[in-house]
N, C-alpha and C positions, 0 to 999 in steps of 0.2 A: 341760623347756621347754614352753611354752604349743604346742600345735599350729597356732596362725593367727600365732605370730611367724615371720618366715620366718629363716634363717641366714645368719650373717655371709658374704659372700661375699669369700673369702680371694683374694689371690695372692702367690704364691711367688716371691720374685727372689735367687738365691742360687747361685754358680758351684761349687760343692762339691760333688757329687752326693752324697754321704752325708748332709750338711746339710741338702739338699734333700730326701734319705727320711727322715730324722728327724724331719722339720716336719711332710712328710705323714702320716704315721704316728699323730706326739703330733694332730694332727688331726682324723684319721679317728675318732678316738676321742668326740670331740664331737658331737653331735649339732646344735651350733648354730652349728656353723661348716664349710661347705662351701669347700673348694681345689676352685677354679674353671679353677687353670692354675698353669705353673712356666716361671721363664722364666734364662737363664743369666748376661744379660749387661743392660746398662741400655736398649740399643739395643731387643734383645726385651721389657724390660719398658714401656719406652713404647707399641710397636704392640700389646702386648698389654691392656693396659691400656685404650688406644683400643678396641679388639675385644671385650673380654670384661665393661671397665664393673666392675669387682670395687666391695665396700664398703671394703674394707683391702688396701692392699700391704706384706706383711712385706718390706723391704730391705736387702738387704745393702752397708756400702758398697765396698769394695773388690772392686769389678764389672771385669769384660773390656770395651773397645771403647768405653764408657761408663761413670763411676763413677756412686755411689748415690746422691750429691750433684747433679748435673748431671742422671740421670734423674729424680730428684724434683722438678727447677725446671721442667720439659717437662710432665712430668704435672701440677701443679700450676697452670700456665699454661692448661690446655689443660681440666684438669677439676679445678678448685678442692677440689668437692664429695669426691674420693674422697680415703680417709685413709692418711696414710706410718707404718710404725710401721717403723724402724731398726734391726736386727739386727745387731751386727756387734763385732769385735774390737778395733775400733778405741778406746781413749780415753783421745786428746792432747786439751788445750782446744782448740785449732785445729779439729779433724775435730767435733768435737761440736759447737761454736758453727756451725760452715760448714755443717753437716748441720742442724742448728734454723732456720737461718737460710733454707736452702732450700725450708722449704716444712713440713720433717719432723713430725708431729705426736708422736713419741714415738722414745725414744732407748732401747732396750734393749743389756744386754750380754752377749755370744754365753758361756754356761752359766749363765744365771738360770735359775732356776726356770719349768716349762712356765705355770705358776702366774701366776710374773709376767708372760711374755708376751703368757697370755690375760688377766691384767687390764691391758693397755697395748692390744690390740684390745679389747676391752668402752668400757676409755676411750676413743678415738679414734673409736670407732661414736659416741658419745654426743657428739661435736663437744667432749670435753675435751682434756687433753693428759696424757701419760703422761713419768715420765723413770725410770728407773733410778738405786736408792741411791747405785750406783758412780760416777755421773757427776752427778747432784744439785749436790753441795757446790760441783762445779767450776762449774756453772751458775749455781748462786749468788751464790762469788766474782765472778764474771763481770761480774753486774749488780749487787754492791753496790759494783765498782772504785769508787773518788773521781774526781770531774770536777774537772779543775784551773782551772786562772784559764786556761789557754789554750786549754781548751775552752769554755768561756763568751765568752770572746771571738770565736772563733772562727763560734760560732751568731751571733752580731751580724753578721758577712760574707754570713748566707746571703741571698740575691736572695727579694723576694716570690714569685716562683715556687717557688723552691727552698725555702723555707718550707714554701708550702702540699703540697707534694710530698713532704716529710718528714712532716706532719701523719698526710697518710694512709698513709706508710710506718711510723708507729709505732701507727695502728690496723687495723694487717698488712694492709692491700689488697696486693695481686702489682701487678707494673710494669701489667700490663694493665686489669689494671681501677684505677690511678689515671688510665691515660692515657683511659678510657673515662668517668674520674668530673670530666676535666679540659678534655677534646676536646682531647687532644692523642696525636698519636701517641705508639705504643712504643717508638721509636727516640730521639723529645723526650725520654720519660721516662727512659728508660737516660742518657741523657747528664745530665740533671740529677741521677739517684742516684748516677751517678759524681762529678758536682762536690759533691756533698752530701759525700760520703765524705773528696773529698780535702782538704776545706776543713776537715773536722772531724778530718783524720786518723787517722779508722780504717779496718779492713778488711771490714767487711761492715755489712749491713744491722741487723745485731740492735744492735749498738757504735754504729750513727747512731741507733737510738732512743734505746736506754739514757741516752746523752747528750742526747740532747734531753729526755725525763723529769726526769731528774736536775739540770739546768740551772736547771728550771721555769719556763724562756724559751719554753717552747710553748705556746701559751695554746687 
């Protein structure tokens, strides 16, 4: 490694204590990646993440007190700029899309290769996005679902505000910074992504874009 790049600065969020010395470990081993902290539960990876500034948080989802989905929407909010990479056991479509949809910038799965994980940090440092072969395909599916005649109609219900609000939710701005890109508060905008959703009848953000893409009623 070049001596003036400095290393990725890591954190650990993972309720397993074995898990959590595994990571350190395959880690320590690196020279270009510093564990800056370990935290156990979503609650401590927010305040630590506030405190400590990491370049990457490896997460797990199925956290104590706070899941990894819920911590990732807070840190995200709060510090756009630092990157989620997803560790975890989990992979139903539901926990994958809901974990993408949160903020997550990569989706790994708990006995990939150390290999793969450090190329999901490498990617996520570089502002790209990383997924996992295992969960790929279903991501896939996902976004090539077909948009029916009643989602297309549907988009025709949406309010010129709820338009422009979806615009910038399919060019991933966070609630905050539409409400910042719109002068309108956080609380406008939560309520408009909720009528966004229920009008278009899906469940999360990633299913409002899709659709709206796919429509090619978003101009």
């Amino acid at each position: 490694m070049d001596k003036d790049i400095s290393p990725t600065r890591v954190l650990i969020v993972e309720d397993d204590p074995m898990m959590r010395l595994g990571l350190e470990q395959s880690f320590a081993a690196r020279a270009d990646i510093a564990v800056v902290g370990q935290a156990e539960d979503g609650y401590a990876a927010v305040q630590d993440v506030q405190r400590l500034r990491p370049d990457v948080v490896v997460m797990d989802l199925g956290l104590p007190r706070l899941d990894g989905i819920e911590a990732t929407q807070q840190i995200k909010a709060s510090l756009p700029d630092v990157r989620v990479v997803m560790l975890t056991s989990h992979t139903s479509k539901t926990e994958i899309i809901s974990a993408l949809s949160s903020g997550a910038d990569a989706y790994c799965v708990k006995g990939t290769s150390v290999t793969g994980l450090l190329m999901a940090i490498a990617a996520v440092k570089e502002g790209a996005s990383y997924l996992d072969q295992q969960v790929a395909q279903t991501v896939m599916t996902h976004l090539r679902s077909p948009v029916t005649d009643e989602k297309v109609a549907a988009m025709g219900q949406l309010s010129e505000r709820e338009m422009d609000v979806l615009k910038l939710m399919v060019e991933g701005l966070s609630n905050p910074e539409i409400a910042a890109e719109l002068y309108l508060s956080p609380n406008t905008i939560k309520t408009h992504v909720r009528g966004i959703m229920n009008k278009l009848a899906v469940d999360d953000r990633v299913q409002a874009a899709v659709t709206a893409l796919r429509t090619g009623l978003l101009q």
